[in-house]
C-alpha positions in Angstrom: -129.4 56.9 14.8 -131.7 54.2 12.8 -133.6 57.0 11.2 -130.0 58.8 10.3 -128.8 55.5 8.8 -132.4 55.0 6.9 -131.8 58.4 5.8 -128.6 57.9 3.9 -129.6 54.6 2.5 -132.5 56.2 1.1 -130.4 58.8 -0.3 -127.6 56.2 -1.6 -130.4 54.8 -3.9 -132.0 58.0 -5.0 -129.0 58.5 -6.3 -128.1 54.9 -7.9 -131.5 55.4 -9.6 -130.0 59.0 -10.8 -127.1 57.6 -12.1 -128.8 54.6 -13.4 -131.7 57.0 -15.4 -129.2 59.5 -16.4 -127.0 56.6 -18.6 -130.2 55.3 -20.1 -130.8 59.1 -21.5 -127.6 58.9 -22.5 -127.9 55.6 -24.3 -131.4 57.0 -25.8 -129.6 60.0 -27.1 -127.2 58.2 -28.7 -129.2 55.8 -30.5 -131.2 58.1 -31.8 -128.6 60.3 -33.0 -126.8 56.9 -34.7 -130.1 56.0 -36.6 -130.8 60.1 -37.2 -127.3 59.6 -38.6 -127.6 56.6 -40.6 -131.1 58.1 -42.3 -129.1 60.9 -43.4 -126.0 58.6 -44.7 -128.5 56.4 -46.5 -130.9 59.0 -48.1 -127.8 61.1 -49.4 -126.1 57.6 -50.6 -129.8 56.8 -52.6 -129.5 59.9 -53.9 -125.7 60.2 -55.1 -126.6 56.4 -56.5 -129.1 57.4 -58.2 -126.8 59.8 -60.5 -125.3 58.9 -63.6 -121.7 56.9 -64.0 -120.5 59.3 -67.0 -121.1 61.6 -69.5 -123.3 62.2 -72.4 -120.5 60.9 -74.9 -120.1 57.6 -73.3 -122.7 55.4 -75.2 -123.2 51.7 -74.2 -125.8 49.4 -76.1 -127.3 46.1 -73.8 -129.9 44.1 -74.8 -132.8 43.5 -72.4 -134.3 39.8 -72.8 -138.2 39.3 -72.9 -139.1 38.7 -69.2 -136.3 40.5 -67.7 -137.3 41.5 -64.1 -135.8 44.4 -61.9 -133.0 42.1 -60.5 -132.0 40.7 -63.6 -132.0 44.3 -65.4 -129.8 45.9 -62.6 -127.2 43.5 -62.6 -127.0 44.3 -66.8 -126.9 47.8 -65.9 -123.9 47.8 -63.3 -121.9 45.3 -65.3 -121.9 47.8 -67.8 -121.2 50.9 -65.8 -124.5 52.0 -66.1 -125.7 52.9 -62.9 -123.7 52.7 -59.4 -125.9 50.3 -57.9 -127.3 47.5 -58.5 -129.2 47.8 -55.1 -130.1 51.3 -55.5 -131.5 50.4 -59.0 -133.6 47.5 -57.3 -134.8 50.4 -54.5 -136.4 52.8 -56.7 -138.0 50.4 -58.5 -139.6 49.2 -55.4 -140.4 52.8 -54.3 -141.8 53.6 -57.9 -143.6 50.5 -58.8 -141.6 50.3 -61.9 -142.0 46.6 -62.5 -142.8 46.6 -66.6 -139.8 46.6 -68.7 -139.9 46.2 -72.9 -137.4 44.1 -74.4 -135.0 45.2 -76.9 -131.8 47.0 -77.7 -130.9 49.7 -75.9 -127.9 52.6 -76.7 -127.9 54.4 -73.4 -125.4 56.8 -72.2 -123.0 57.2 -68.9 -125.2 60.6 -67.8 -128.4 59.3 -67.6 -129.9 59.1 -64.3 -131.6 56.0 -63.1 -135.1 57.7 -63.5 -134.4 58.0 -66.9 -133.0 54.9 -67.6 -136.0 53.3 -65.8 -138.2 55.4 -67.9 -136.4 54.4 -71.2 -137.0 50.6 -70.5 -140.4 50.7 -69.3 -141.1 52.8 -72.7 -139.0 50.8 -74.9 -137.5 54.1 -76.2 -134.6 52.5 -78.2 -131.6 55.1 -78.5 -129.6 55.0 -81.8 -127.0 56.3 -83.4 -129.8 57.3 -86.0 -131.5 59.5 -83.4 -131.4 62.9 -84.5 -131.3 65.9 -81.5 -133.1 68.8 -81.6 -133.0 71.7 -78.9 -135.9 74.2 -79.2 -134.8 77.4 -77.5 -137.3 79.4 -74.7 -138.6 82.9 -76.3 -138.8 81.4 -79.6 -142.2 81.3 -81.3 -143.8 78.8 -83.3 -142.0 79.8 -86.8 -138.8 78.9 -85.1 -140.3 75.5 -84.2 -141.0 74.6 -87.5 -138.0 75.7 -89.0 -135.8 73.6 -86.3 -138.2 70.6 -87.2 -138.0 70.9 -91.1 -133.8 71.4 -90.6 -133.5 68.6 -88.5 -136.2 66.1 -89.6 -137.9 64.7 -92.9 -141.0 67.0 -92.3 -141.4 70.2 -93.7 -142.1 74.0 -92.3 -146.1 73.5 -94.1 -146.7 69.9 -92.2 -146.5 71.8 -89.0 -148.7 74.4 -89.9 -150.9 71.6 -91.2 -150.7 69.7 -88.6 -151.7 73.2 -85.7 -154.6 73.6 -88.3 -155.8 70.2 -87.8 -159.3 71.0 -86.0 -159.4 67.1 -84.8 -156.1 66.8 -84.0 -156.2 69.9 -81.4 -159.5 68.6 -80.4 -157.5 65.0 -79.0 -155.1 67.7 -77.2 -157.8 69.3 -75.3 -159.1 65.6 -74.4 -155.6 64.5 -73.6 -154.2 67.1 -71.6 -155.7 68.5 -68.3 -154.1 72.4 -69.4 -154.8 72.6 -72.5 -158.9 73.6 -73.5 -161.3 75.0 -75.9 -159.1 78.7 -75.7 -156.4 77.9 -77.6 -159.6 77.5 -80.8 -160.0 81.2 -80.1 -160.2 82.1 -84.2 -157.4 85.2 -82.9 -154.6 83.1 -82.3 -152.4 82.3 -84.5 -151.2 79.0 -83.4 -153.1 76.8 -80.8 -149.7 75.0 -79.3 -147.9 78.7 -78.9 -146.7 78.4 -75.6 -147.6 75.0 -74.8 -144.3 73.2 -75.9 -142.1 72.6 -73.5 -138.2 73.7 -74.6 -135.2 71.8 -74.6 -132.6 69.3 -76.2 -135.0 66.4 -77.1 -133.9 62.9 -79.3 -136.4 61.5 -81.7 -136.1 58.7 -84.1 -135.0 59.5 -87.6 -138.7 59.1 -88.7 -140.7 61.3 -85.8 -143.4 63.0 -87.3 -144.2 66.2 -86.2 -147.5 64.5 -84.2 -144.2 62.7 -82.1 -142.5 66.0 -81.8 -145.1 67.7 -80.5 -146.2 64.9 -78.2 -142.9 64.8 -76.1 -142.8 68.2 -76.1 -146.2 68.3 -74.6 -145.8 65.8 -72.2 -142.4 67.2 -70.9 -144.7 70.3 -70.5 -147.0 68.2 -68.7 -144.5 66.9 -66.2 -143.4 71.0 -65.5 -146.9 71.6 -65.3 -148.0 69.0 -63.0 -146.0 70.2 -59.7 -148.0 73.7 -60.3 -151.7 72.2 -60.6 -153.3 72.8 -57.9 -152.2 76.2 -57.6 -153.2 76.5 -61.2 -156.4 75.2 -60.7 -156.6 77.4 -57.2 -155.9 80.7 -58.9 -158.5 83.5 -60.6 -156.2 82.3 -63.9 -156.5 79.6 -66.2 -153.8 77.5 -67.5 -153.6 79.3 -70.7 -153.8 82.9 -68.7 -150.7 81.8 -67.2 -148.8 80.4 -69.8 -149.4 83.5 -71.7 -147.7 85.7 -68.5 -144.9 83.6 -68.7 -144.4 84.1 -72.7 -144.3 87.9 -71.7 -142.4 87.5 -69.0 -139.7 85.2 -71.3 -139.3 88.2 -73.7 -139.8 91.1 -71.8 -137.0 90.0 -69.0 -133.2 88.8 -69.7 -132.2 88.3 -66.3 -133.8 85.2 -64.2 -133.4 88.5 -61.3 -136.1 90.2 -62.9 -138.4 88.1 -63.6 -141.0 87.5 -60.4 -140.6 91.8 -60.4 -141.8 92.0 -64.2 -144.8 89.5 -63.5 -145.8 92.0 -60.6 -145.8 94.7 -63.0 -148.3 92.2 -65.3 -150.4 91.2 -62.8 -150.4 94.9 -60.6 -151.7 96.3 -64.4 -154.6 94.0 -65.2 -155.7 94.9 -61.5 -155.8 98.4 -61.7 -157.2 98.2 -65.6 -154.5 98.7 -67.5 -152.9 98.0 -70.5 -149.9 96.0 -70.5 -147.7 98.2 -72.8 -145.5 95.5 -73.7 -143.4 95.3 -76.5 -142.8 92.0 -77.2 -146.4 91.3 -77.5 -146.8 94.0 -80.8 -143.9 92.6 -81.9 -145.6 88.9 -82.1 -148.7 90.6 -83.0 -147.2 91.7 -86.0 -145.2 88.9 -86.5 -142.0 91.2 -86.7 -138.7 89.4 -85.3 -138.3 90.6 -81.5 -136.0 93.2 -81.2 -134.9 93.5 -85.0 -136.1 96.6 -85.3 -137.7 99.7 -83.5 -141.8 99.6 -83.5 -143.7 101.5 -85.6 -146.7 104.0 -84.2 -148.8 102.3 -86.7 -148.2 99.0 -85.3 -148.2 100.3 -81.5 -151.6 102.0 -82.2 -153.3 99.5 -84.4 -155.6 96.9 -82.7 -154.8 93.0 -82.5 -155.6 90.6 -79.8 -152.5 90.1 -78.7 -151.2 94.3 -79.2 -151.3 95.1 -75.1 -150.1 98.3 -76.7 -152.8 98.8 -78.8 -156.3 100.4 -78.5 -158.9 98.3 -76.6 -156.8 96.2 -74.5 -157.1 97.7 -71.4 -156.8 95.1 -68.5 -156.4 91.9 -70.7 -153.6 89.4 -72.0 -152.6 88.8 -74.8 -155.1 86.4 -76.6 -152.5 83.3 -76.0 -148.8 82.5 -75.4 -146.1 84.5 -77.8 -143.3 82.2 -77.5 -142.0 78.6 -75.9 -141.4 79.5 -71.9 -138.9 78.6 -69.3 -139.3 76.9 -65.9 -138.5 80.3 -64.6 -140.7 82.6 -66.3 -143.1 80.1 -65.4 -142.2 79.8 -61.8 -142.7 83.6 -61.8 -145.9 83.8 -63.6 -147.4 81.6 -61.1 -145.5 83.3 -58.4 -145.0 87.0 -58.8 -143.2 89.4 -56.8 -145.5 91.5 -54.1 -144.6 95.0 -55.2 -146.5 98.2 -55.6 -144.9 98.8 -59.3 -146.9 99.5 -62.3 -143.9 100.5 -65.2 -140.3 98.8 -65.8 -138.0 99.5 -68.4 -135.0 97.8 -69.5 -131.3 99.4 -70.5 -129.3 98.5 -73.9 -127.5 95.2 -71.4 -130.9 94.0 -70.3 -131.3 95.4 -66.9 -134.4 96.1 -65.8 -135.7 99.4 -63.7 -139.0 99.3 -61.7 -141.2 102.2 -60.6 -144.3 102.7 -59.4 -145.3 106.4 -60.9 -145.8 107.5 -64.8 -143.2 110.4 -63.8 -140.3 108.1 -62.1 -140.7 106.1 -65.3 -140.3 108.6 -67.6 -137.6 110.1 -65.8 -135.8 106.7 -65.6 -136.4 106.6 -69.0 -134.0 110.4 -69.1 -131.5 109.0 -66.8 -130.9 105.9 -69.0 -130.7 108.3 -72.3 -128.7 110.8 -70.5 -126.0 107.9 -69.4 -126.4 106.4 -72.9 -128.1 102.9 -71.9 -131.1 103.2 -73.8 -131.4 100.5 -75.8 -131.8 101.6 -79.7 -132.4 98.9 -82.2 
């Protein structure tokens, strides 16, 4: 009878201790969901904070006083409705030891994130009402370039040709820039920077020489450039191989769809020893306007460095870059499609048709004349 009784004590706080474990898994679980929780409330508040207050029209100009620390700058900013908070202002400072701000007027505007803000007041980049905008367009070569500088600026079309012909000047590039080297001096290109400025809306001072153009268009590239490095620097390509896919790539595709697919058909050519055959790049050559009219056998069989459709260019690039590039036709220059396709051809709309034969091309090429797609300039 002991032994019975001993038995169900035992068992009475076996099962106390049951209980007892089974609410402290409980309470563990539910901690670590609250702070799993909280992480995700406070990285997605950081994040929404650090997003601008406004738009692009609403313009406020504070003055930053010699000395002015993090705390003292983010209380200016949120008095003025220029960030969301003061506190998330202060936290990315932290996290980005940004701790060196220039004194000085500032005109900044409601969408600006906090990144760029920070960035405008550790650089003391002062925006006006005098600051002039220019947007350089992706596709566009280097005549377009100088044109949008000598319309917007005080410089003309001849100081940017100067200024590319300026043996010392490329030289400090190539010192100054991890992508750029000694092949953009190749004495067949036509303009060393071809390719390597970056496009899109930038705002200079009413006084920017071209040398400040072209810097903040480099160093924009730069910052693209950066997150791709070490593949860059892991591939069987050079920086300036790449950036000259991604030029053919920009002209050659419409549709971001088709992109990675046409950088296969690149890359599955130069494999096998082929010419590239594409058009845009006798266009350039030639320095004809892309797509303003129909080629010329002449020009398709006359030899230039940067002709793929021309006579001894079997399994090469283009000499350099044809035109300013996109994130995307880099992103797909870097990382193409795996396909087993060797020809593409595009309709009158843009689309793009891959194939892998000579025959499925050129029957592609009947089916798209037959429908009345082909495109005819």
């Amino acid at each position: 009878m002991e032994e019975e009784n001993n038995e169900i004590e035992h068992k009475t706080r076996h099962s106390h201790a049951e209980k007892k474990s089974g609410r402290i898994k409980i309470i563990i679980i539910g901690v670590v969901l609250l702070l799993f929780i909280l992480v995700i409330s406070a990285v997605a508040w950081y994040n929404i904070s650090l997003s601008g207050t406004g738009t692009a029209e609403d313009k406020v100009t504070i003055e930053i006083a010699m000395g002015s620390g993090p705390n003292k700058i983010a209380s200016i900013l949120q008095q003025n409705g220029l960030i969301k908070s003061s506190t998330a202002f202060k936290l990315y400072t932290k996290l980005n030891n940004v701790n060196s701000f220039q004194a000085g007027k500032y005109t900044l505007t409601k969408n600006m994130t906090v990144p760029e803000i920070a960035e405008a007041l550790q650089t003391g980049k002062v925006f006006k009402d005098t600051d002039i905008k220019i947007t350089f367009i992706e596709g566009k070569s280097m005549t377009y370039i100088a044109k949008q500088i000598a319309n917007n600026t005080k410089n003309t079309e001849e100081d940017v040709f100067n200024l590319l012909k300026d043996e010392e000047y490329i030289d400090g590039l190539i010192d100054e820039y991890w992508f750029i080297t000694d092949e953009v001096k190749d004495n067949d290109i036509y303009y060393p920077l071809e390719g390597y400025l970056f496009p899109n809306t930038y705002s200079f001072d009413e006084n920017a020489t071209v040398k400040d153009i072209f810097k903040t268009m480099l160093d924009q590239m730069e910052k693209v450039l950066d997150s791709y490095k070490s593949e860059i620097q892991e591939s069987k390509y050079t920086a300036h191989e790449i950036l000259s896919v991604a030029s053919v790539i920009e002209n050659e595709g419409l549709f971001d769809k088709d992109k990675r697919n046409i950088s296969s058909v690149i890359y599955n050519r130069l494999k096998k020893g082929m010419s590239l055959g594409c058009d845009a790049t006798t266009y350039y050559a030639f320095k004809i306007e892309l797509g303003s009219r129909d080629l010329y056998k002449s020009e398709i069989n006359k030899y230039n460095a940067y002709n793929t459709r021309g006579p001894n260019m079997a399994g090469k690039l283009p000499v350099g870059p044809i035109c300013m590039i996109s994130k995307v036709s880099l992103d797909a220059a870097i990382h193409p499609e795996t396909t087993d396709y060797l020809f593409y051809v595009t309709d009158k709309d843009g689309n793009a048709y891959f194939t892998k034969t000579s025959a499925e091309h050129q029957a592609m090429i009947n089916k798209l004349k037959s429908e009345g797609a082909w495109a005819q300039f």
